[in-house]
C-alpha positions as CSV (number, residue, x, y, z in Angstrom):
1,X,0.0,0.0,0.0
2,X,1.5,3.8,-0.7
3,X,2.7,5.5,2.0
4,X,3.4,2.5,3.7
5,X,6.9,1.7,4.8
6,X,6.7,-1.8,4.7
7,X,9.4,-4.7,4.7
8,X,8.0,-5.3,1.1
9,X,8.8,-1.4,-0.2
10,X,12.0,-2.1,2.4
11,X,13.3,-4.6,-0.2
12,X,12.0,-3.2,-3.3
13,X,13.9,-0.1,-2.2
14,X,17.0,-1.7,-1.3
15,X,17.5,-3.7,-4.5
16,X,16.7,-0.7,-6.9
17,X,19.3,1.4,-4.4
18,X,22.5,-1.0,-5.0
19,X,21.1,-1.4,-8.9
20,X,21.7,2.5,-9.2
21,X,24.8,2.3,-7.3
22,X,26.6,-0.5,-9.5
23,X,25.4,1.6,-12.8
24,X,26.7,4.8,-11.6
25,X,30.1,3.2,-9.7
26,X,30.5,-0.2,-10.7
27,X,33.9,-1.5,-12.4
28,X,32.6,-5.1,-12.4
29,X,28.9,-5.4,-13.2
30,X,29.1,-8.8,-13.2
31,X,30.5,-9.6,-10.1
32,X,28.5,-6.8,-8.7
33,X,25.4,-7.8,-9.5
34,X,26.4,-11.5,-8.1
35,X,26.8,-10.3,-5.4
36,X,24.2,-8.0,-4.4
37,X,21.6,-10.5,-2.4
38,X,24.7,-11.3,-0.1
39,X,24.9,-7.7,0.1
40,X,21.2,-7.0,1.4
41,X,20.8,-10.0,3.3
42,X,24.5,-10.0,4.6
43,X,24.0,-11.9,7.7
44,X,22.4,-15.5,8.1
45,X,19.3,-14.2,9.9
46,X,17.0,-13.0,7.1
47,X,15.4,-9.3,7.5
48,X,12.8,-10.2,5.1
49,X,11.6,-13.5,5.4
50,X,11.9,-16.8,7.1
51,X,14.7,-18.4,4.8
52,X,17.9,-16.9,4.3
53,X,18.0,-18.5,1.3
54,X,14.9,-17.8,0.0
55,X,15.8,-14.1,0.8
56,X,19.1,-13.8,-1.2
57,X,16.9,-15.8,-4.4
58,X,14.4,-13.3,-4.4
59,X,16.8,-10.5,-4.3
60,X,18.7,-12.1,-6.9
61,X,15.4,-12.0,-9.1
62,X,14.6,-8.4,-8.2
63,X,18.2,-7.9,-9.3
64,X,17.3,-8.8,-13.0
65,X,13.7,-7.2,-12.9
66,X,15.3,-4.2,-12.0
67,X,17.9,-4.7,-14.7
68,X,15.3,-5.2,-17.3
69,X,15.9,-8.8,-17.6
70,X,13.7,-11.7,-17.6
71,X,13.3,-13.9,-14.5
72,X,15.7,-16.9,-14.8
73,X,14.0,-20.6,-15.2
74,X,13.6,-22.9,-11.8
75,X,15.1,-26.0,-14.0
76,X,18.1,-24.5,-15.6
77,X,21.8,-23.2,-14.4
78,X,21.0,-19.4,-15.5
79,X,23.2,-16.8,-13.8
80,X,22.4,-14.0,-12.0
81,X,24.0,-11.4,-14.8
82,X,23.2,-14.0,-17.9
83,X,21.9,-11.5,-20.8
84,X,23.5,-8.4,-19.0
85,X,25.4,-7.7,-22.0
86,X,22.4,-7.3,-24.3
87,X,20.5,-5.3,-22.3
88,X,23.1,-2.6,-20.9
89,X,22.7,-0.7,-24.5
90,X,20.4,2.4,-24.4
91,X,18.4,1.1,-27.4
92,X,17.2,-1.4,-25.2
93,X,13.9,-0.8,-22.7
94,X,13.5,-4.5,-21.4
95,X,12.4,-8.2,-22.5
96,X,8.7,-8.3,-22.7
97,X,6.9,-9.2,-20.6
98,X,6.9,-5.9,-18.3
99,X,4.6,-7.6,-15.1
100,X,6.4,-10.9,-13.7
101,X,5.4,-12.9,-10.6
102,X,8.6,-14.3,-8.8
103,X,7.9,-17.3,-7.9
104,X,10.1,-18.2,-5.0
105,X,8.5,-14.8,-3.5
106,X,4.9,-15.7,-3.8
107,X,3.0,-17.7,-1.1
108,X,0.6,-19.7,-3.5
109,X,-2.0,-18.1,-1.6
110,X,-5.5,-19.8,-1.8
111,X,-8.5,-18.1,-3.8
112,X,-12.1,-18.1,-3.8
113,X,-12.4,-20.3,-0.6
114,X,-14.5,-20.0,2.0
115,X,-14.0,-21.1,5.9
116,X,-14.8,-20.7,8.6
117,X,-13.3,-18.6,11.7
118,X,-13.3,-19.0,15.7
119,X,-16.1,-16.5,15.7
120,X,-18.3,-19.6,14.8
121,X,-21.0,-20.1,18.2
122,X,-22.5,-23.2,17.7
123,X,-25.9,-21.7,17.1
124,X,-28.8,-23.6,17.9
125,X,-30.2,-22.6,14.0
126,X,-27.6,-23.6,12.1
127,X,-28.1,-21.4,8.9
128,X,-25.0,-22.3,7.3
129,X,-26.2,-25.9,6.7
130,X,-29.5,-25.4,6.2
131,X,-28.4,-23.2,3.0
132,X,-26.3,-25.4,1.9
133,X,-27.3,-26.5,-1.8
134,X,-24.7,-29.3,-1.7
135,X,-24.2,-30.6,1.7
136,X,-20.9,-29.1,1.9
137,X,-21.5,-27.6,5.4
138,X,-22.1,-29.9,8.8
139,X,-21.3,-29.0,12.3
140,X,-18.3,-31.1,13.9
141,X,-17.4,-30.9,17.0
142,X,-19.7,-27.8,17.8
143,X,-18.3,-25.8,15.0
144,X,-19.1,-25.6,11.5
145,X,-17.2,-27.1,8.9
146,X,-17.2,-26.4,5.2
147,X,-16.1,-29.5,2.9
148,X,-13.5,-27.8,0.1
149,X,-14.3,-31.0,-2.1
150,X,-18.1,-30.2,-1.8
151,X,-18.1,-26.7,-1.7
152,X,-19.3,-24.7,-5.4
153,X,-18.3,-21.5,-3.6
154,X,-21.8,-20.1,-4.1
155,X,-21.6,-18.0,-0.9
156,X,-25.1,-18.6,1.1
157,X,-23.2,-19.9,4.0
158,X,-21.7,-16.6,4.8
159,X,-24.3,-14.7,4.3
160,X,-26.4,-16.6,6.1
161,X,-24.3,-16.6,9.0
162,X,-25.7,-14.2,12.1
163,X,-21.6,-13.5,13.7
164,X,-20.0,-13.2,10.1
165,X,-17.9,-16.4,10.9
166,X,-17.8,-17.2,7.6
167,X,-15.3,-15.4,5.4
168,X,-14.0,-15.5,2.2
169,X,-10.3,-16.2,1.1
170,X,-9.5,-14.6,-2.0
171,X,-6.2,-13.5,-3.5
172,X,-5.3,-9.7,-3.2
173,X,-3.9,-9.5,-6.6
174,X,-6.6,-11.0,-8.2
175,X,-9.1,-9.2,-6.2
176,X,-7.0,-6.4,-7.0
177,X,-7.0,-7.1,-11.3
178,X,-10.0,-6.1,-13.3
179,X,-9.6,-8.3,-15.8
180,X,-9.1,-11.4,-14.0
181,X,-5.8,-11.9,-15.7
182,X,-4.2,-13.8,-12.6
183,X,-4.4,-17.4,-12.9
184,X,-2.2,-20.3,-11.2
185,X,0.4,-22.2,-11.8
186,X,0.5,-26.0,-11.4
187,X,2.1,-25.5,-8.4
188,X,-1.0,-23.2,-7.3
189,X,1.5,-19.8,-7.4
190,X,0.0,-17.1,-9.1
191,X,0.9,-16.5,-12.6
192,X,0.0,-13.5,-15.3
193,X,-1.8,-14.1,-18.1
194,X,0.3,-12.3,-20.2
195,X,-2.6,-12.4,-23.2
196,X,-4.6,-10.4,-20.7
197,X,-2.7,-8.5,-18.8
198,X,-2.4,-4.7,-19.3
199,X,0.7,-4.1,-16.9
200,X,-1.3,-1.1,-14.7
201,X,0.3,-2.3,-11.9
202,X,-2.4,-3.1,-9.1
203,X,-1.3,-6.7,-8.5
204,X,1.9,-5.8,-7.6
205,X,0.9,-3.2,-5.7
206,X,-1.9,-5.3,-3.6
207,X,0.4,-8.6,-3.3
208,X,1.7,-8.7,0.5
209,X,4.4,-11.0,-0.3
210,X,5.8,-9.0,-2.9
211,X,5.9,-11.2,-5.4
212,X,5.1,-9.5,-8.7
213,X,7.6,-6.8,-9.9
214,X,8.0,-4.7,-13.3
215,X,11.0,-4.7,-15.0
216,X,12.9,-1.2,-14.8
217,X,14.6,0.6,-17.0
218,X,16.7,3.1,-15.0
219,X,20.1,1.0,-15.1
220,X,20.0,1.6,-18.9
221,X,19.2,5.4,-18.1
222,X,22.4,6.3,-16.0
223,X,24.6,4.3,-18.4
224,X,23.6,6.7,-21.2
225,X,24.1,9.5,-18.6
226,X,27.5,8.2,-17.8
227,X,28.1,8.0,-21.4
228,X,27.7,11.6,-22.2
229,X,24.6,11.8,-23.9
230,X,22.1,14.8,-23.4
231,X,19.5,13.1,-21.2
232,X,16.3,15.1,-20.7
233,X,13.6,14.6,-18.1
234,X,9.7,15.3,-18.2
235,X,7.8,14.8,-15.1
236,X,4.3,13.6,-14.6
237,X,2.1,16.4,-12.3
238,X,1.8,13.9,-9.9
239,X,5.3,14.1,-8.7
240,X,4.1,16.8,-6.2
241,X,4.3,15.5,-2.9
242,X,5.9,12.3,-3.6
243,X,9.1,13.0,-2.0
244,X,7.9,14.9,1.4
245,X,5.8,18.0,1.4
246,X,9.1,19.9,1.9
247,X,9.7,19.0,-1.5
248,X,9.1,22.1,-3.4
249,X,8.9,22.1,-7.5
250,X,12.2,23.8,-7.4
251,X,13.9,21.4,-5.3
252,X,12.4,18.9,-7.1
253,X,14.1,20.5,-10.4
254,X,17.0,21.5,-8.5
255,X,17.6,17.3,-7.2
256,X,17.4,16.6,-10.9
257,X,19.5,18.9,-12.5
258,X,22.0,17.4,-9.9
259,X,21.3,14.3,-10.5
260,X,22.3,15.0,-13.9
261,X,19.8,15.9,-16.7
262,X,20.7,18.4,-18.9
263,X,16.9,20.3,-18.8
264,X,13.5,18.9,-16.9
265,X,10.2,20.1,-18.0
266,X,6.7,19.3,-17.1
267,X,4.7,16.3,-18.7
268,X,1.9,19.2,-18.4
269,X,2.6,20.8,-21.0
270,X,1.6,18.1,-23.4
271,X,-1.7,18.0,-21.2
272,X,-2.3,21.5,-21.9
273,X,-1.8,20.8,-25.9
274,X,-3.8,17.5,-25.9
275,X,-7.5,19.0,-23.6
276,X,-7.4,22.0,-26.2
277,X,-6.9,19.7,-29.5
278,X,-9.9,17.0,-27.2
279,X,-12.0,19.9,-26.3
280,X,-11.9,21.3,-30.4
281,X,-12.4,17.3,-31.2
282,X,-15.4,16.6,-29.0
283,X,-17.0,20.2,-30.3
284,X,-16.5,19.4,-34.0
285,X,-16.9,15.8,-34.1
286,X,-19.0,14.4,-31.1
287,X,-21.7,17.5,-30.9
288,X,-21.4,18.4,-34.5
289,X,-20.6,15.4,-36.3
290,X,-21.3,11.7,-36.5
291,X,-19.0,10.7,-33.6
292,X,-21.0,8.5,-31.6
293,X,-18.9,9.1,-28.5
294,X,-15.2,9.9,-27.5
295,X,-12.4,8.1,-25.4
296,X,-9.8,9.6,-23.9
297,X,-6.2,8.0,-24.3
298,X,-4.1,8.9,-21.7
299,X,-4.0,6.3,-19.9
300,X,-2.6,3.4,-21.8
301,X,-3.8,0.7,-19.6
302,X,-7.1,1.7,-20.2
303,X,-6.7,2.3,-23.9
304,X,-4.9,-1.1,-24.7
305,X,-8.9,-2.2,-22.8
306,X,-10.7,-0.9,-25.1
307,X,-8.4,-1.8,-28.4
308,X,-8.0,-5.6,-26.8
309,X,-11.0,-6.3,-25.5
310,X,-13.6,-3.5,-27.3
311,X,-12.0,-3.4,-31.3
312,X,-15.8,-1.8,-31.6
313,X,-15.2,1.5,-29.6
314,X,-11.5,2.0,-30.6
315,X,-12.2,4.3,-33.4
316,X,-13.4,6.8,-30.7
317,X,-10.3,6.6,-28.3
318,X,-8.6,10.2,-29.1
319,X,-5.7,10.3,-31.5
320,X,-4.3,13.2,-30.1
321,X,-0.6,12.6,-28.7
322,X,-0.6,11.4,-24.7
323,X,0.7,14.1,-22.5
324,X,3.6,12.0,-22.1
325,X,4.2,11.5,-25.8
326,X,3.2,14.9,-26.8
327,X,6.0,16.7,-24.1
328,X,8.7,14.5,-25.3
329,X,8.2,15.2,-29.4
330,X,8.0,18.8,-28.4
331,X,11.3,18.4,-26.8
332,X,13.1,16.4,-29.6
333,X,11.7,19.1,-31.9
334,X,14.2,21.2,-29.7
335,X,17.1,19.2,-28.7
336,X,16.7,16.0,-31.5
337,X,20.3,14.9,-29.9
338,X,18.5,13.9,-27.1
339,X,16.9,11.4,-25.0
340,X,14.1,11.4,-23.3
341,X,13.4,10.5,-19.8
342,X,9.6,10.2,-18.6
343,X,9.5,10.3,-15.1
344,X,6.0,9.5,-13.4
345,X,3.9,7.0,-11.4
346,X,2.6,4.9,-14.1
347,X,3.8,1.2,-14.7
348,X,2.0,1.4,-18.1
349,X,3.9,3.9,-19.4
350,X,6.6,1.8,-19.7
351,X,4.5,-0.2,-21.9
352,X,3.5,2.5,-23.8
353,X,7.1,3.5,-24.7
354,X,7.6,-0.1,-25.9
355,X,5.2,1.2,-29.1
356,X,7.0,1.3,-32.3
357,X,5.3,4.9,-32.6
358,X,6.9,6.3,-29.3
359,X,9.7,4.4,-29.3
360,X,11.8,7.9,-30.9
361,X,10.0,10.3,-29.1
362,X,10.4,8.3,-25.3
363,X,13.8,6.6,-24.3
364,X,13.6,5.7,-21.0
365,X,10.3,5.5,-18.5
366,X,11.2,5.5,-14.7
367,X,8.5,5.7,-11.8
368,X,9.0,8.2,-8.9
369,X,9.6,4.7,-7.2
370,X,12.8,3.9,-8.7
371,X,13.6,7.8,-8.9
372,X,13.3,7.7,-5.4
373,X,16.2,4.9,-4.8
374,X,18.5,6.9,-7.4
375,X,18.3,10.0,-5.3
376,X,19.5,7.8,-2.4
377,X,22.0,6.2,-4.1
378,X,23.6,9.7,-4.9
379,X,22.9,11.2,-1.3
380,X,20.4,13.5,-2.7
381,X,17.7,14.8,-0.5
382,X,15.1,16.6,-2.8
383,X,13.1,18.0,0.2
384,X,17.0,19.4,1.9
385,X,18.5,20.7,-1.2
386,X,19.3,24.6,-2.2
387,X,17.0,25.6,-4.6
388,X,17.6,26.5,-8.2
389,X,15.8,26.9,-11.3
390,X,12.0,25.9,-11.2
391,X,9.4,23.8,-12.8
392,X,6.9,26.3,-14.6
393,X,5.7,24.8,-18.2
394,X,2.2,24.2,-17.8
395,X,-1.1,26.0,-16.7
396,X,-3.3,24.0,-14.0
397,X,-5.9,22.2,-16.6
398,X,-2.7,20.5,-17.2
399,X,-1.8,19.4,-14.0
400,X,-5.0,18.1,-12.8
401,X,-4.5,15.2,-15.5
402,X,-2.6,13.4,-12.6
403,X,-5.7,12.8,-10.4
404,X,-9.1,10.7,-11.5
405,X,-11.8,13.2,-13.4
406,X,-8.8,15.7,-13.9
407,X,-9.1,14.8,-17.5
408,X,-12.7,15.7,-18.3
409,X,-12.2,18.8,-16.1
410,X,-9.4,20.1,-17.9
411,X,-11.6,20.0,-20.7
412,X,-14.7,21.1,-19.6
413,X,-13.0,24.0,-19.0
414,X,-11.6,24.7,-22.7
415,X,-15.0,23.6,-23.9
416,X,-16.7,26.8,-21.6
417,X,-13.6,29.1,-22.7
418,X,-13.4,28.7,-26.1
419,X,-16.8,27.2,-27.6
420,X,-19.2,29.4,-25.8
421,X,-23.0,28.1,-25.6
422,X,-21.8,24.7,-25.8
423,X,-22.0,21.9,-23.2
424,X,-19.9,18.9,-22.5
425,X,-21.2,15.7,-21.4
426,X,-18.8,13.2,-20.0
427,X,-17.8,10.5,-17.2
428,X,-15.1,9.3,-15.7
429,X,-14.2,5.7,-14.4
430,X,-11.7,4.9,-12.5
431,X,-10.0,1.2,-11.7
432,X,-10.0,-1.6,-14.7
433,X,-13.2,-3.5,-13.5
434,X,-15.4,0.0,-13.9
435,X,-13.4,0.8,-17.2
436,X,-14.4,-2.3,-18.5
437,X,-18.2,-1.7,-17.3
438,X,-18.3,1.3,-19.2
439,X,-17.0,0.0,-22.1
440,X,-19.3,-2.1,-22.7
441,X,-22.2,-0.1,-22.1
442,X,-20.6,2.0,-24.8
443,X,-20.0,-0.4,-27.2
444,X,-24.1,-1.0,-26.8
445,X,-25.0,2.3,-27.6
446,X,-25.1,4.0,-23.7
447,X,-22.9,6.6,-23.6
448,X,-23.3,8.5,-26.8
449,X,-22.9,12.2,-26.5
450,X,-20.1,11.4,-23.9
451,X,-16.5,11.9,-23.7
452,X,-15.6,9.6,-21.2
453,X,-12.2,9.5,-19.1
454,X,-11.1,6.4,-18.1
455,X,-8.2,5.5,-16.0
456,X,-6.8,2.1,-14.8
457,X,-6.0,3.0,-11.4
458,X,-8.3,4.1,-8.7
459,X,-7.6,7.5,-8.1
460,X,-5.9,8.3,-11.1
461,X,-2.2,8.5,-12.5
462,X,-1.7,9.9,-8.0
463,X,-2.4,6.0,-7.5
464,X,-0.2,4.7,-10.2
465,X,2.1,1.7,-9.0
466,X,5.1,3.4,-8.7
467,X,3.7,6.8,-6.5
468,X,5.3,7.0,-2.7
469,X,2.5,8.1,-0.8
470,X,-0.9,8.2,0.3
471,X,-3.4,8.5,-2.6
472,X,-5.8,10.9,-0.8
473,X,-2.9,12.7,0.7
474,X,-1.3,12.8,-2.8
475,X,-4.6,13.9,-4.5
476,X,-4.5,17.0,-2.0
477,X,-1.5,17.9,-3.2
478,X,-2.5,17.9,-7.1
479,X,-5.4,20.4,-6.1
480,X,-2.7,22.9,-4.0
481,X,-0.5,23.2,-6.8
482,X,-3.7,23.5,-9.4
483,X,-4.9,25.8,-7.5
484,X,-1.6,27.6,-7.2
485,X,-1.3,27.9,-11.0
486,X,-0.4,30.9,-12.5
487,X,-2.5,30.1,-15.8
488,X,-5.7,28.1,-15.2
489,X,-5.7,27.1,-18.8
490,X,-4.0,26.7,-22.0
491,X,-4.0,29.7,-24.8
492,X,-6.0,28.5,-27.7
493,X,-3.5,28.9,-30.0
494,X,-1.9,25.5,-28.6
495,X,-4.2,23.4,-30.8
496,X,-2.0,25.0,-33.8
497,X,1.4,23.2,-32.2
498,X,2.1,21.0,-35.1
499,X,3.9,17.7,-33.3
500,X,4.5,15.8,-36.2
């Protein structure tokens, strides 16, 4: 959970810490990298775990998620470094597929069961069995017992129950996906359906154990940094707060200009570019035209929804630019040496870059996560350091992409501005399972008239997998600096930016 400090984000942390230290310092990747586990887990009393061993495996695995490598097989001599080589180039993001579940991490945790608890009483009515379609419940003992053989997990027990004895088992990341795209293995360990999955994030962020991880591209990142390249960073809106409420923009721009990037603007500014071009779109071709409805496309979890599962409604997801894609071509218009650095909270971004379409425009995604264990690695404290320079690109339509609703209200508000007398309809939905909801509705003719926002991650981009902190806090902190915006929202003339 964000804002937790856990023994979970403890070891996330740590690994992606020594990652960024052996990129930046290392003379001997290889041995480095080797020995990293021994390096967390030093001692033979494990800080994370029960095993020792188990602990230094898992780290191991991090090691090459973090690397953007593969997890190595159970059944095969791999080492830790094996395919280091090819992925240490800068033309490389990672080896598909982005969401992985370790499986020496995960606790094969059961799903869809129900049992019962000590809060059973022994009641004289007995509910529970009475209910029971298929026998599966008797009373043993005094206490109720439910047969797992028997059981079709139809659920009248529990609620049947007068103390709530009865409880369901299910698995937090499948609870957590919306398109039931965690299955199990044979070994009953979760596994991704890779077919299915569309990498927003929320299993790994729900699993207690840890055990699913992206695969990060940062170590490729500081190599090209290292290198000499100019190396550019645009950060998402929802940086704000991540990294302590001390943590001004300015020290925010000031840690990253020390960390090294040649210039850092604000992913906002391609927010403001794309709600004046989806404001003009939804006047001209939803109102006035034969455009039953409109999608937005920001979110590329919930756009790769709609084209995988919907191919009927994808003609009405937007084809203007994401703000993430649109800030980085307007860059490369201005420095085409670079490369790009996209800096946010999404895991789906990364995903996003992977298209063949982005792939000039965005070299390198890292979440504030991973950002977070570079700044450690180098001793920088963005909330301590001097300030220098600020972050000032974008107007606050713009920034209020990063929470759920943001979307539609950035351009609600170009609609009033700039097409007077003319109204805009919309909804938002937030979390897969709702996304997919709506959807469907849509592709049955439900939502025409609408633009509809939708956005993978409840909350918005401020609950993306790799944020720091509390989503409501972090949602707060999105409206200050809104509402601290010099410029409410963009000058019309913005739909005119040709990006091509």
């Amino acid at each position: 959970m964000r804002g937790l400090h856990t023994p979970v984000s403890e070891l996330r942390k740590s690994v992606f810490v020594e990652v960024a230290r052996i990129a930046y310092d290392s003379e001997n990747v290889k041995d480095d990298l080797e020995a990293l586990p021994y390096k967390i887990s030093p001692d033979e009393t494990p800080k994370f775990g029960d095993n020792i061993y188990q602990e230094r495996a898992i780290s191991a695995e991090r090691a090459r998620l973090a690397m953007g490598l593969s997890l190595r097989p159970a059944n095969k001599p791999v080492h830790v470094t094996s395919g280091l080589d090819q992925s240490s180039v800068d033309e490389v993001y990672y080896e598909p597929p982005l969401m992985q579940v370790i499986p020496s991490a995960c606790a094969s945790c059961e799903d869809n069961v129900y049992e019962v608890s000590n809060l059973c009483r022994n009641c004289l009515s007995h509910n529970c069995v009475e209910v029971c379609p298929v026998g599966a419940v008797s009373m043993i003992d005094g206490h109720s017992h439910i047969d797992k053989d028997k059981c079709i997990k139809c659920g009248k027990c529990k609620a049947s129950c007068p103390y709530d004895a009865i409880g369901k088992r299910v698995r937090p990341c499948a609870l957590s996906c919306g398109i039931k795209a965690i299955e199990s293995d044979e070994l009953g360990r979760a596994r991704i359906n890779q077919n299915k999955c569309l990498s927003c994030g929320m299993c790994m962020v729900n699993c207690p154990f840890g055990a699913i991880a992206d695969k990060s591209q940062f170590y490729q990142m500081i190599r090209a940094m290292k290198s000499g390249a100019k190396v550019i960073a645009e950060i998402a809106p929802a940086y704000i707060g991540q990294f302590g409420p001390a943590a001004t923009k300015d020290k925010i721009y000031a840690a990253l200009k020390k960390l090294g990037f040649y210039e850092v603007y604000e992913v906002a500014l391609g927010a403001d570019i794309g709600c004046i071009n989806e404001a003009k779109d939804y006047v001209e071709n939803v109102i006035h035209g034969d455009k039953p409805f409109a999608l937005t496309s920001c979110c590329p979890s919930w756009a790769m929804l709609a084209k995988l599962f919907f191919p009927e409604v994808k003609d009405q997801i937007s084809l203007e630019l994401t703000p993430m894609v649109a800030t980085a071509r307007s860059i490369k218009q201005k420095e085409p040496d670079a490369k790009v650095v996209f800096i946010g909270p999404c895991a789906s971004k990364k995903l996003e870059a992977m298209r063949k379409t982005v792939r000039s425009d965005v070299d390198f995604v890292i979440t504030f996560e991973e950002l977070d264990a570079i700044f450690t690695s180098r001793g920088i404290d963005p909330a301590a350091i001097e300030s220098s320079g600020s972050l000032h690109d974008a107007t606050g339509a713009g920034r209020g992409y990063a929470v759920a609703g943001g979307v539609i209200d950035a351009i609600k508000k170009c609609v009033e501005e700039y097409y007077p007398g003319e109204e805009l309809k919309s909804e938002h939905y937030e979390g897969l399972a709702d996304c997919r909801t709506a959807l469907l509705l849509a592709k049955n003719g439900k939502k025409n008239g609408l633009l509809i926002e939708g956005m993978a991650c409840p909350g918005g981009c401020v609950a993306g997998a790799g944020t720091l902190i509390d989503v409501n806090k972090a949602k707060k902190e999105i409206e200050k600096m809104v509402q601290a915006s010099t410029k409410p929202i963009p000058p019309l003339e913005l739909k005119d930016i040709e990006l091509e």
